[in-house]
N, C-alpha and C positions, 0 to 999 in steps of 0.2 A: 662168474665164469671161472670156471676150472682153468688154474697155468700150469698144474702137472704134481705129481707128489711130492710133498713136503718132507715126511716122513713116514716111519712105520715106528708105532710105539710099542717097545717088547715090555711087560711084567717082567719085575725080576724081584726077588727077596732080597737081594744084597747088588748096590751098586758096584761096591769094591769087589765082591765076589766077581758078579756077570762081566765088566770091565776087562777083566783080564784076557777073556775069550778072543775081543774087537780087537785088543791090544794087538794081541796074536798074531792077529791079521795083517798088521800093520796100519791099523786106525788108530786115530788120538781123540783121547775127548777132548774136545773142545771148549765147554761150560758144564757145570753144575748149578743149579740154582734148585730152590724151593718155589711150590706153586702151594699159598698156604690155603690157597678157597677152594683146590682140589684134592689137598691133602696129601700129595705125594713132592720127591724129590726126583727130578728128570735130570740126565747125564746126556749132553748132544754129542753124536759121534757123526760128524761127516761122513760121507760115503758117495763121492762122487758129485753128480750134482744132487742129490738127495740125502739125506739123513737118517742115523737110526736114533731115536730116542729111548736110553734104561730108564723104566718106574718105578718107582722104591716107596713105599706107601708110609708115610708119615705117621699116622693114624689108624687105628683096626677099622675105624670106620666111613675109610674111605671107599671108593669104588676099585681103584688096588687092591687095596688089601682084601675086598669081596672078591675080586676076580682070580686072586693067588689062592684064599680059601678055598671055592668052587673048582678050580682049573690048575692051579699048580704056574708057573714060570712061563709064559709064551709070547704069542701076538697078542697084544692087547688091543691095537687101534689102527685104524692107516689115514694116514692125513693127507688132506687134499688141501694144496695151496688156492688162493682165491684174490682176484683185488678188491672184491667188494662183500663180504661175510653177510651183513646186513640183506643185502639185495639177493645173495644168493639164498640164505635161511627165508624171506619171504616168499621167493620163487618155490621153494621147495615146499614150504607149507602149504601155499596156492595150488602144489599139484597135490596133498595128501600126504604129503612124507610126516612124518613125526619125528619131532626134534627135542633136546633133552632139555634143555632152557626155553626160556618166555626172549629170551634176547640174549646176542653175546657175549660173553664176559672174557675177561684177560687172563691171558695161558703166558704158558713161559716164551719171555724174551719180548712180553708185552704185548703177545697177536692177541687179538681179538678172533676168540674161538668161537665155536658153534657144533655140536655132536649131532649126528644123525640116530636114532635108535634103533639097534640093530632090527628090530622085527619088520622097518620098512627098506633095508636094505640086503634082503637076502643071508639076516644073519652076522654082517658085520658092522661092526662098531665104523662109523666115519668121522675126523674130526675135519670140518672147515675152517682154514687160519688164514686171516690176513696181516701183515708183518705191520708193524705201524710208520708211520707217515704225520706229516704234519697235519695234513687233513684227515687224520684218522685220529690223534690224542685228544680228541673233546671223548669224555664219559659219556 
């Protein structure tokens, strides 16, 4: 079940560049970390009760740095929060969506993600994240 958006993930070529912008605004980053099995670096910037997340792509051959190639700096993703990833990615399959993994694997801050592909969601990227839990840390 959907709890409401988690965030919105922009592409950016340069963290320290794009950062300055939120700065601006009066938003703080909050964390940086690396996400080395998607090949990019995410910068969290609160925003309310929602989030923006910078993508900085690690790798040329990440899906970053594909999507900055093809598209240039933008929206890259829109995350939907969840408390159960698992049950939601089988539900979604069961109705015909198409999903980017076989099962979900760990995003930044240790959720357990899950991608929707954009051709069954009107064109956008979705990501599914649940925040981890004690009964969420088994592999």
């Amino acid at each position: 079940m959907v709890l409401g958006i988690d965030h919105v993930g922009i592409a950016v070529a340069s963290i320290a560049e794009a950062r300055t912008f939120y700065e601006a605004l009066g938003l703080e980053v909050a964390a940086i970390e690396e996400v080395p099995e998607e090949g990019v670096r995410v910068a969290l910037i609160p925003c309310g009760e929602s989030r923006i997340e910078l993508l900085e792509a690690l790798t040329p051959e990440s899906s970053v740095a594909r999507f900055l190639a093809r598209r240039g700096p933008g929206i890259h993703h829109i995350c939907l929060a969840t408390g159960d990833v698992r049950g939601d990615s089988e539900t979604l399959r069961q109705a015909g969506v198409s999903l980017l993994k076989e099962t979900p694997t760990r995003g930044a801050e240790g959720c357990w993600v899950q991608f929707v592909h954009p051709k069954s969601s009107g064109g956008v990227l979705y990501e599914l994240s649940e925040r981890p839990s004690p009964a969420t840390e088994e592999t």
